[in-house]
Each structure stands twice: as structure tokens, then as C-alpha cells.
N, C-alpha and C positions, 0 to 999 in steps of 0.2 A: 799458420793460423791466420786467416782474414777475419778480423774484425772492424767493421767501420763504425765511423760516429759520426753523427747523420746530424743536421739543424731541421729535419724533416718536420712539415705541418701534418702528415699523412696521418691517417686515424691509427688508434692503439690497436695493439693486436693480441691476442691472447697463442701463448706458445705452450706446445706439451712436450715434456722431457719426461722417457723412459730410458735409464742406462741399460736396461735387460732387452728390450724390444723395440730400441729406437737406434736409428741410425742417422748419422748429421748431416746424409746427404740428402734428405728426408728435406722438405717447408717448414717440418713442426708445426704446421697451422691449425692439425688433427688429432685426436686421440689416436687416428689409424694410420698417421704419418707421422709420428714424434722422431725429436731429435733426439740425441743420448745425450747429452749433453748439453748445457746453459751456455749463454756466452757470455762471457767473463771467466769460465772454468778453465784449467786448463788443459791445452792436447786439444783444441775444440775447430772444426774445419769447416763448418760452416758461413756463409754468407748472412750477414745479420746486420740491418740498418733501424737505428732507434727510431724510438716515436713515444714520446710522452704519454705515459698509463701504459704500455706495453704490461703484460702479465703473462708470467712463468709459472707453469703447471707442472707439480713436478707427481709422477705417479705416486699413490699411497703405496707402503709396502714394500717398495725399490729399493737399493742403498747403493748413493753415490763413493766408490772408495776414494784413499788416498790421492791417487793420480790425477782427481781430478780441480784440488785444492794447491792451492786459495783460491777462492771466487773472489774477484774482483771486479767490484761497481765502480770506474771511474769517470766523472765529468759527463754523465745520463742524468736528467733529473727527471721526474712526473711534474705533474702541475698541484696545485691544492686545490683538493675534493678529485684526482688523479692520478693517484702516485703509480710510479712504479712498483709492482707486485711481485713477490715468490711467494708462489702458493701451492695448494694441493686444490684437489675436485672426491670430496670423498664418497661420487657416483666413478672415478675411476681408480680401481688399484687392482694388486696383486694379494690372493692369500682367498682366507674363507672369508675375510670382512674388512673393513679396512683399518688400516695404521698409519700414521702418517709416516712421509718421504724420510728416510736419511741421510745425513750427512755423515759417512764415518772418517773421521781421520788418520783411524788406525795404528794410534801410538807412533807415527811415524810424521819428522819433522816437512811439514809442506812447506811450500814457499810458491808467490806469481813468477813473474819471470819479465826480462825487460826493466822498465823503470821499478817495476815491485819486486823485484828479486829479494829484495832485502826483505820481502814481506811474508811473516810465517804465520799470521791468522789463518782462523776457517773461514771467515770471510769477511771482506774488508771495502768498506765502503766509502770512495773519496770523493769530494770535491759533486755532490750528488744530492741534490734533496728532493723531497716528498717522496722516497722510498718506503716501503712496508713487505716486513719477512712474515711472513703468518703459518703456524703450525707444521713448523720444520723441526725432525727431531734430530742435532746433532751431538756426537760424541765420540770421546777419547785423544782431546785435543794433545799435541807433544808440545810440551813449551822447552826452547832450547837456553842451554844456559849464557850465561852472560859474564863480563868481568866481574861487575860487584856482585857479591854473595847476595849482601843485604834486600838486593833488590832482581831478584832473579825474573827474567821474563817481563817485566816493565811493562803493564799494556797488551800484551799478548793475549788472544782473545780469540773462543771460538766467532763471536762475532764483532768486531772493531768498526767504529765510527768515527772518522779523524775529525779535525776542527773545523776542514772546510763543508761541512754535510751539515745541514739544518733538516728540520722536518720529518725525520725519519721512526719509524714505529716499529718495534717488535713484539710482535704479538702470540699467544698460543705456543710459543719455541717451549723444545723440551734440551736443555741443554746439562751434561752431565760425563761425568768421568775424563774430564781432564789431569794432564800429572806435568808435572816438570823435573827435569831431566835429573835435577841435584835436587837434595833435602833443602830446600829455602822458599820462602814463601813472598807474593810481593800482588801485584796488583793483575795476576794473570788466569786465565780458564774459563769466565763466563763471557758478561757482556761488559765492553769497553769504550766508554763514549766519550770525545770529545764536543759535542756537536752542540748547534742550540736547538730548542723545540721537541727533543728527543721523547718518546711516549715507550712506556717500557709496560706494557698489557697482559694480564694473566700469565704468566709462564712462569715453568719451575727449571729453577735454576742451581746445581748444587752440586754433592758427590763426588768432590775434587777427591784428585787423587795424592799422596806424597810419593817422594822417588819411591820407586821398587816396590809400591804398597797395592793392596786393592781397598781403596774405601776405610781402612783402618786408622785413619787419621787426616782432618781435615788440610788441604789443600788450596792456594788460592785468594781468589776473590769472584763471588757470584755477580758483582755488579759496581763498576766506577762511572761516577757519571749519571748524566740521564738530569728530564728535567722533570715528568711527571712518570713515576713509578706506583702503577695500582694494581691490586689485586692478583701478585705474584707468591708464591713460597719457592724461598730462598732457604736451603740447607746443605748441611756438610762441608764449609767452606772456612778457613779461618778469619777471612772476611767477609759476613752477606752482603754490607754495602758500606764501598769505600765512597769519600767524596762525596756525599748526599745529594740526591736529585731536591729541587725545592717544593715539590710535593710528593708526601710516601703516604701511601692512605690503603687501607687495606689488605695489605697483607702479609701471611704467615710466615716467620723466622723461624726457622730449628726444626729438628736438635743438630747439635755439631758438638762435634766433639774438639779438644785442645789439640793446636796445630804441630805440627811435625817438626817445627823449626822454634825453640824454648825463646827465643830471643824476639819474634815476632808480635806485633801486639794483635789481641782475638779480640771481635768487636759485632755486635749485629748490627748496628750504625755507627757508623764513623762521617761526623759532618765538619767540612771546614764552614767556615761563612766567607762574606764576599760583602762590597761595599752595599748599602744601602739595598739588603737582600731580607726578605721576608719567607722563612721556610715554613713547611707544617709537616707536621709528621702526627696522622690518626687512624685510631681505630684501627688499626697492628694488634698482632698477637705474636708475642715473643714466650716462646719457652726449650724446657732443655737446653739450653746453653751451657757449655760446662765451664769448668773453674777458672777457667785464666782469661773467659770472654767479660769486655762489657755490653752489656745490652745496649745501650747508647751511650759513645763518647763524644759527646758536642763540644766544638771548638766553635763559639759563635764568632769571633771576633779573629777569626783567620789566621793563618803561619805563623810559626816565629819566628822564621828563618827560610828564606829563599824569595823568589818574587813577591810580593805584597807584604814583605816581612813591616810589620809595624801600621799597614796604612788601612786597614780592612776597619770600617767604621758604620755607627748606627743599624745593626741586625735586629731582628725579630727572629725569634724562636718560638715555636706555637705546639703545643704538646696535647694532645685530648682523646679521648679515648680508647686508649693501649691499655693493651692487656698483659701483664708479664709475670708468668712461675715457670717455677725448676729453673730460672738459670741462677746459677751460682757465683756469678765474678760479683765485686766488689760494693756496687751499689745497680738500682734497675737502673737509674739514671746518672751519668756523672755530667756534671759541668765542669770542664779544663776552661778557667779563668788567666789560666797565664800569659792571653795576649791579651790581654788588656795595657795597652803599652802607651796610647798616647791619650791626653789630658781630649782630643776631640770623640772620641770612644763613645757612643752609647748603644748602651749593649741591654735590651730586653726579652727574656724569657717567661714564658706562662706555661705553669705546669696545670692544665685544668682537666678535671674529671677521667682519671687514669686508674686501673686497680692493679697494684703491684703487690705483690706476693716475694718479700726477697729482703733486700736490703734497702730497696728506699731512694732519695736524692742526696747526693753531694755534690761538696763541690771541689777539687783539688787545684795545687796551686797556689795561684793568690798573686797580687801585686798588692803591696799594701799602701802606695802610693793611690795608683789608680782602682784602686777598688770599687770608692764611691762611684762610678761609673756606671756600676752594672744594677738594675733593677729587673727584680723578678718579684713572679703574683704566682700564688701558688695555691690554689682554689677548688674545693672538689671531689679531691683523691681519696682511695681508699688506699690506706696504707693495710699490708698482710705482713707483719714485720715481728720478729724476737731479737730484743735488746740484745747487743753483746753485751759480755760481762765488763768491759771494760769501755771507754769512748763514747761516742751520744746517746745521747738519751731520749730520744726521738726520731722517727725515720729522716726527718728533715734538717741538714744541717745548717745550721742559725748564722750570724753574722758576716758572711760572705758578701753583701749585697748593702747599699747606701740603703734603698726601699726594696725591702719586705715585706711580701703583702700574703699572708696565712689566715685561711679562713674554713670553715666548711667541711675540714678536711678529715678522715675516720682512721682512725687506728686501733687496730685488733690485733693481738697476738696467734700466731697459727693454730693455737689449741682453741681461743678465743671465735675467729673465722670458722673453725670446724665444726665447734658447738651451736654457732649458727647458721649454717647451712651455707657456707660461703666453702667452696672445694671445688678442687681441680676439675672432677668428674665436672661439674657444669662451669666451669671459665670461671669461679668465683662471682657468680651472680648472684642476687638477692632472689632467695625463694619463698616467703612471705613478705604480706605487705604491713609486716610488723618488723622485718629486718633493718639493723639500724641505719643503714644509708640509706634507706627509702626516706624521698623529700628532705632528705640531713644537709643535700648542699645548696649552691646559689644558683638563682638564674643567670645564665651566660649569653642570654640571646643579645641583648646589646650589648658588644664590644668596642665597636667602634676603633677596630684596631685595623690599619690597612693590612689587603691582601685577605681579608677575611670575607669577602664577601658570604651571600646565604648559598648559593649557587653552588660553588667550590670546596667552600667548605661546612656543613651543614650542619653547626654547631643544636638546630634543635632535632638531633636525634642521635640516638645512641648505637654501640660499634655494631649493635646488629638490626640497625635503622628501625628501631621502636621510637615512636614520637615522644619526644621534652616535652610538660607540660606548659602550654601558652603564655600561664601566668604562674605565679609562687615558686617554692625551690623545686629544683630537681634534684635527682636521687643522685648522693657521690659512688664515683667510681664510674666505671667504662658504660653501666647499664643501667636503664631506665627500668625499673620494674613492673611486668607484664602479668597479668593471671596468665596467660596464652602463651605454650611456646614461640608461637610462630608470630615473626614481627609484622607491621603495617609493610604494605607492596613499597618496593622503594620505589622513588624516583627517578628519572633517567640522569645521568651527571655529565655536563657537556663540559669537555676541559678544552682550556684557549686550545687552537690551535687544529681545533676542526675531529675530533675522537669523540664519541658519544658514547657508554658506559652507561649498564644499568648503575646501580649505585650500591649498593655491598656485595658484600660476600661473606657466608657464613661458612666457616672451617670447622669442622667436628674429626 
């Protein structure tokens, strides 16, 4: 294999890779001279010197097998507004129309070779930034097993992003049908990021598989990591997202089903915090989740045990227009207060304008020391909630928190919600402008809470970008009340770091 790595100023190039009708003794520089192969792949014999923006054309319709995994990106970066590309051209493919490229890995354990020998991703990106994957379908990752049970496959990832890689975006990927080797679940099969600036764009991510199953039980994790995570659906995984990116905004969770390993925790959010970290998680739709999932289990205030054990202080947590039915774990929201550990602690949550269909917010745990630390405002919401017969008496449980702040907030029982046209068939929206959450909550346009800006996060309009009224209350719950189904044209949404995004997405 010759591969060089070039400090080259030379201009970028655009490369086409056909594995069916390309040969690597080819330029690649043409649709009508493509190489079979990418470089970084492996088994790959051609001559290849980088050059910042270079782009990777891979034919629609083709499928890369095993042999040719792990692709490895090491120590190549793009520039910003540059990066380096894998992509398709969906004026070139194979078939009656196109599809995008595949990556299959064939249930069979890959690995690089050289310094990455050790390295069993589908593809693994070091030491590399302003990179972008775009509308790469891969699948049937092998994840091999490991000493500990508990944590089988560690990171393992059809696409891995280590720590030294900033900047990097996945985008349109269809990633699905990974399995690991034994029955145990852990942080492995989708996408795996170390990295900072990471943009995780429209892709469905999901489908895991358990040992010896097809799709019978969730598998996994569809996503660790990452800092801005939009407009993806994440399913079939017993984790959708481990480690929370600090902005989750649009998109689709579920359904999944209970994971293959009983001892495993199932979560559709699993967020640690981090010092002086402001996340936001809106405007999601979570449903179908089954029994043993939580919708979200927020640990704002960081580990209890390993690196940052004790020290992780002053988070924000910012919750707003989620939508959540059918799932069935424990509450829609839980807060795990148990790291609340040291007297310098402040720990703030806002639960505003949510409609959950379920069990509601809690909070588990507890330090009863530091307690008073933790302030939450809880502003908005529509609660779709039936009392159990025993335990609160409200979807909200009470005294967890020094300041409490409940306002605005609607609560209906499921027969209650049905009688008023609040049902699953429409996401639990208000369909008269007599329904009780219409104008029932507060106006949220000044917050004044860092990290909020209007821009990012665009607290005056609702999860299907229908505009807040300018002045007076707005309607509780995820949705602003419309005569029209169809909402005002969104806005463009420009996230740091150089990605621009329409700004919703409506899932039906």
C-alpha cells in the first residue's frame, strides 16, 4: 500500500471510487477513470497525496465489502468552509435510479492495519478535522467482544471520531444493523465521538442488533458524543444517545424495544454535565419506548465515580418543546440528583413548554445535604398524565429543589386529553382555539439565561416552527395553536461552527 501525506498547498480535488468498475490504477479524477477504492481503505495501491477539501465520490448503488474496512482518516484535515468530503453524486450510480454508496461490513470483524491494527471500526477518524461524511449508507457492523461483560465493545463504532478530530460532520448517513459478538450491551454500533465541534445532521441511526438476533431486541448505542445533534431519528438501540451532545433539537426517538442484556440501563437520553456547561435539548419527539427505557435520564451535575468524580459544577439544563407518548419507563423525565456532591454545586434545570403523555418529571436520589443547591422552573408543560394508585399526586414531584418554580403548567388525565382532542394521531396538539392550553401558559421570550440566545435557540416558536405570540401568554405544551396545519416557513438556523440548516422538521 503507498499512501503519502502530503503538507501540499495544491488545490483540492474531487476523487470517484467505483468498487465494481473502478480500478486503483486509474487517477480517480473521473467518473470514467475511478479508483475502487478510497485511500485510507484497506488493500488500496494507489498513489494519493492530500490537499485540503479533497472530495471522495463514492458511486450510488455500489457496496464497499468487508475487505475493505476500516477506512481510516489519519492526520489529513480540510480547512473551515473546506473540509474534507465523502460523498456521492446522485447524477452517478448503478441500478434504475439511485441509492446511496455502501459501506457493508458484513458481520465480519474488520480492523486497519499498522498503528491501527487494533482498530475494529467502520470507520475511524484521527487526529483530522473539518471532515464531512455525507449520505453514506453503512451496515452490519461486528463488534468483538472484550474482557468486561459489562461493557462489551467500548466505543466501537460503525463511525468513530477520537479526541484528537474537531470539526467534523455527519450528515444524511444511514447507519444500521450492527450486532456484537456476546449478549451485552455498552457504548457500541452507531456513531462514536470523541471530538469537539462535532455536527451530527439529519441521519437515521438505529436497528442494532443482539448476539445471534435479527432486529428482535435492541442493541447498542445509536449515538455517544457529538456537540450539535439535529434533525436525526434514532431507533432500535438500547441506547439512542449516550453522553449528550449540548444541543439535541429536532429529532425523532423510537420505538425500541428492551435491551437484550436485563442488567443494562435503556434510555433515549442519557446526559452527563460538565463544568460550567449549558445544554438544551428541544423540540424532539420521543415515543414507543418500551418498559425498561427512560426517555431522559439527566445527570446534570456529572459522575459519581471516575474522572470528575465530585468536581463537575454550575450546569444548565434547558428542556422546551418535546414531545413525548407510548413510552413507558418510569417517568418522561427523570433528574438523578445524586451528584450533587459538593457545597460549590449549582445546578439549574427548566422544564418549559413540553407535552408529555406518560409519567411526568422526577426526580431520583437525593443528597439531603446538598440538596438546596439544585434550582428548577418548571413553566408551560402539558402534563397527559393518570395518577398511580399509590405515590404522587401530581406529575411533578415536589420538594427535590431549594427553588421551585411551577407555573402555567396543564394537567389532564388520558381519558381527559382524549375528550379534548389532544391524541396521539396528531402529537397531542390543541385542535380548537377553545382547548385548554391555548394562551394557558407564560411568555418565555425573555429568559435571559445564558446560551440561549434567539438564533440557536428560538424559544418564540413552537416544535413545528408556528410563531409565539409577540406579547401575552403562549399556549402550554410543545404547540402553539394554528387554524392551518401547515406552520409559518422556517428560518434558516446557523449553528457555531459554520453548518447552516433549515430550521425544523416535521415527522409524521
Amino acid at each position: 500500500m503507498i499512501f503519502l501525506l502530503s503538507c501540499s498547498v495544491a488545490n483540492a480535488t474531487d476523487y470517484f471510487i467505483d468498487y465494481v468498475g473502478g480500478n486503483d490504477a486509474n487517477n480517480g479524477t473521473s467518473k470514467l477513470t475511478p479508483w475502487k477504492k478510497c485511500p485510507g481503505m484497506q488493500g488500496i495501491s494507489m498513489t494519493y497525496s492530500h490537499s485540503a477539501g479533497d472530495r471522495f465520490v463514492f458511486k450510488g448503488g455500489v457496496t464497499w465489502p468487508a475487505s475493505c474496512f476500516t477506512l481510516v482518516k489519519y492526520q489529513q484535515s480540510g480547512t473551515a468552509g473546506n473540509p474534507d468530503t465523502y460523498t456521492s453524486d446522485e447524477t452517478w450510480y448503478s441500478g434504475g435510479s439511485f441509492t446511496k454508496p455502501v459501506f457493508d461490513f458484513e458481520d465480519t470483524l474488520v480492523s486497519g492495519t499498522g498503528l491501527f491494527s487494533g482498530v475494529h471500526d467502520g470507520v475511524y477518524i484521527s487526529d483530522s478535522d473539518y471532515v464531512t461524511i455525507f449520505g453514506i449508507e453503512m451496515k452490519r457492523l461486528l463488534v468483538n467482544n472484550v474482557a468486561d461483560p459489562g461493557y462489551n465493545g467500548y466505543g466501537l463504532a460503525s463511525i468513530h471520531i477520537d479526541s484528537t478530530s474537531d470539526n467534523v460532520t455527519i450528515q444524511q448517513c444511514y447507519i444500521y444493523n450492527w450486532k456484537c459478538q456476546a449478549t451485552n450491551d455498552s457504548d457500541f454500533g452507531g456513531i462514536f465521538s470523541e471530538g469537539t465541534y462535532v455536527h451530527i445532521l439529519q441521519n437515521t441511526v438505529g436497528w442494532g442488533r443482539a448476539a445471534n438476533a435479527w432486529e428482535t431486541n435492541s442493541s447498542g448505542t445509536c449515538l455517544s458524543g457529538g456537540w450539535w445533534c439535529i434533525s436525526n431519528r434514532f431507533v432500535g438501540a438500547f441506547q439512542l444517545i449516550n453522553s449528550a451532545p449540548f444541543e439535541i433539537g429536532w429529532n425523532e426517538f423510537g420505538p425500541a424495544t428492551n435491551t437484550a442484556e436485563p442488567s443494562a440501563h435503556c434510555n433515549g437520553i442519557f446526559q452527563t454535565g460538565a463544568n460550567g456547561l449549558t445544554q438544551v435539548i428541544h423540540d424532539n419527539l420521543f415515543h414507543d419506548l418500551d418498559i425498561n427505557f427512560q426517555t431522559m435520564l439527566l445527570h446534570p451535575a456529572g459522575p459519581t465515580s471516575g474522572p470528575g468524580f465530585g468536581t463537575v459544577t454550575n450546569t444548565t439544563t434547558i428542556l422546551y418543546n418535546n414531545t413525548i407518548f407510548n413510552c413507558n419507563g418510569s417517568h418522561g423525565i427523570v433528574l438523578d440528583d445524586r451528584q450533587l456532591l459538593t457545597d460549590a454545586n449549582t445546578i439549574r434545570i427548566m422544564i418549559w413548554n413540553n407535552t408529555i403523555q406518560g409519567y411526568g418529571f422526577g426526580a431520583v436520589g437525593g443528597n439531603a445535604t446538598n440538596v438546596d443547591y439544585l434550582w428548577a422552573d418548571i413553566r408551560g408543560n402539558h402534563w397527559i398524565f393518570d395518577l398511580p394508585t399509590t405515590g404522587s399526586s401530581t406529575p411533578v414531584e415536589s420538594s427535590f429543589a431549594q427553588t421551585q418554580i411551577e407555573s402555567s403548567n396543564i394537567w389532564h388525565t388520558n381519558a381527559e386529553a382524549t375528550a379534548l382532542g389532544y391524541t396521539a394521531a396528531n402529537l397531542y396538539r390543541p385542535t380548537l382555539i377553545s382547548s385548554p392550553t391555548v394562551l394557558a401558559g407564560v411568555s418565555l421570550t425573555a429568559t435571559n439565561v445564558a446560551g440561549t440566545d434567539a438564533e440557536l435557540h428560538p424559544y418564540k416558536f413552537d416544535r413545528l416552527w408556528v410563531a409565539r405570540p409577540s406579547s401575552g401568554n403562549w399556549d402550554a405544551g410543545a404547540y402553539q395553536f394554528a387554524s392551518s396545519e401547515s406552520p409559518v416557513a422556517s428560518a434558516a438556523v446557523t449553528i457555531s461552527g459554520g453548518v447552516r440548516i433549515s430550521g425544523g422538521v416535521t415527522i409524521r
